[in-house]
N, C-alpha and C positions, 0 to 999 in steps of 0.2 A: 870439749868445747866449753870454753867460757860463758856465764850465767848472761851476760847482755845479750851475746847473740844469737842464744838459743830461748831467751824474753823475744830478741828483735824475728825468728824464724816463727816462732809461735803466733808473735800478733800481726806476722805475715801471713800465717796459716787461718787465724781467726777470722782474717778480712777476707779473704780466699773464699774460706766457708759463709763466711756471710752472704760474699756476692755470689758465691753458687746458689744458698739458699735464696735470694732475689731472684734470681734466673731459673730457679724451679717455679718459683711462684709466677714469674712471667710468663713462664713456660704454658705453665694451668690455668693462666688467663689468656692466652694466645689461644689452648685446648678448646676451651668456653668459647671464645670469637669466634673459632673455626666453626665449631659444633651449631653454633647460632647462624654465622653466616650460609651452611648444610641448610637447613632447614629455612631458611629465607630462600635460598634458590632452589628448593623445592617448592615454598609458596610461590615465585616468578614461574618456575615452570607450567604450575598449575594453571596459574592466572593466564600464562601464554596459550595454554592448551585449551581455555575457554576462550580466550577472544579467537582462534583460530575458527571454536565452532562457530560461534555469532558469525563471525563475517563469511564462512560459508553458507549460515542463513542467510545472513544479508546478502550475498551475491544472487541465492537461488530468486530471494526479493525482485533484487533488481535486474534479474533476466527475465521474469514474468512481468516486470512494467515495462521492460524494452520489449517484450514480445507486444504488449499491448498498446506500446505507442508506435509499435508499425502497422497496427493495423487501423490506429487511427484515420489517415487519409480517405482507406475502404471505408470506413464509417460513415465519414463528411460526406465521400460517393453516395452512398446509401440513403442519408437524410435526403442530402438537394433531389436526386433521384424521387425519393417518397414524396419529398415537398412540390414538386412539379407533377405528379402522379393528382394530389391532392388536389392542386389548381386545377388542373383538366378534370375533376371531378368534381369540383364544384362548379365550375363553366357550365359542364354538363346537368350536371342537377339546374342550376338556373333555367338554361334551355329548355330543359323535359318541366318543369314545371312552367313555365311561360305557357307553353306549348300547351299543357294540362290547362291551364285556365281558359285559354282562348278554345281551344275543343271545347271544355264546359258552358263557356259564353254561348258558341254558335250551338251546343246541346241544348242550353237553354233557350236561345230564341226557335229552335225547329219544335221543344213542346209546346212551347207558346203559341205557333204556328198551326198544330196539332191539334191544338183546345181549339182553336178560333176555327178548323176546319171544320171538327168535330160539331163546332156550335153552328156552324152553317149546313153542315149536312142534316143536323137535326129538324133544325128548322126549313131546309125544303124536305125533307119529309112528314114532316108536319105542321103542313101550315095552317096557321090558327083563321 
């Protein structure tokens, strides 16, 4: 073969080789992406595997505030009930205390009563 076109096969060969050598090198930087983008979806995995837990907290959260907001209603039962309870206990107490004073009144006018007999009987048994 003639010197040109074994120059023109060579600087065929040379380009060749160059753009392999580009293509390895891409290659080794594709390696590197991959190996990075590995290890990023093992941190998303991670990170899924914790929100997983939290919102399994959070749910168990929020079944013990729905359990407590059904019992709500019984509750309001329970106050108005106690609060009615209270009024007729105080009605009562007012009552029993009225009651109390006026027994005390008429207790006091019967020792009153008592002295003044006392003071009469004394005096007819001893008349001066």
């Amino acid at each position: 073969m003639s010197d040109p076109i074994l120059h023109l096969i060579l600087g065929e060969l040379q380009t060749i080789k160059t753009d392999v050598g580009g293509m390895k090198s891409d290659m080794v930087e594709m390696k590197s992406d991959m190996v990075q983008m590995k290890s990023d979806i093992a941190g998303l995995k991670s990170d899924v595997a914790e929100l997983k837990a939290e919102q399994q907290v959070t749910n168990r959260r929020l079944d013990k505030i729905e359990k407590a907001v059904e019992l709500l209603p019984y509750m309001q039962q329970a106050v108005m009930e106690t609060n009615l309870i209270v009024k007729q206990l105080e009605a009562t107490s007012k009552a029993t205390t009225s009651e109390l004073r006026n027994h005390s009144f008429q207790i006091d006018l019967l020792n009153r009563r008592e002295l003044m007999l006392e003071v009469e009987i004394e005096k007819l048994k001893n008349p001066k």
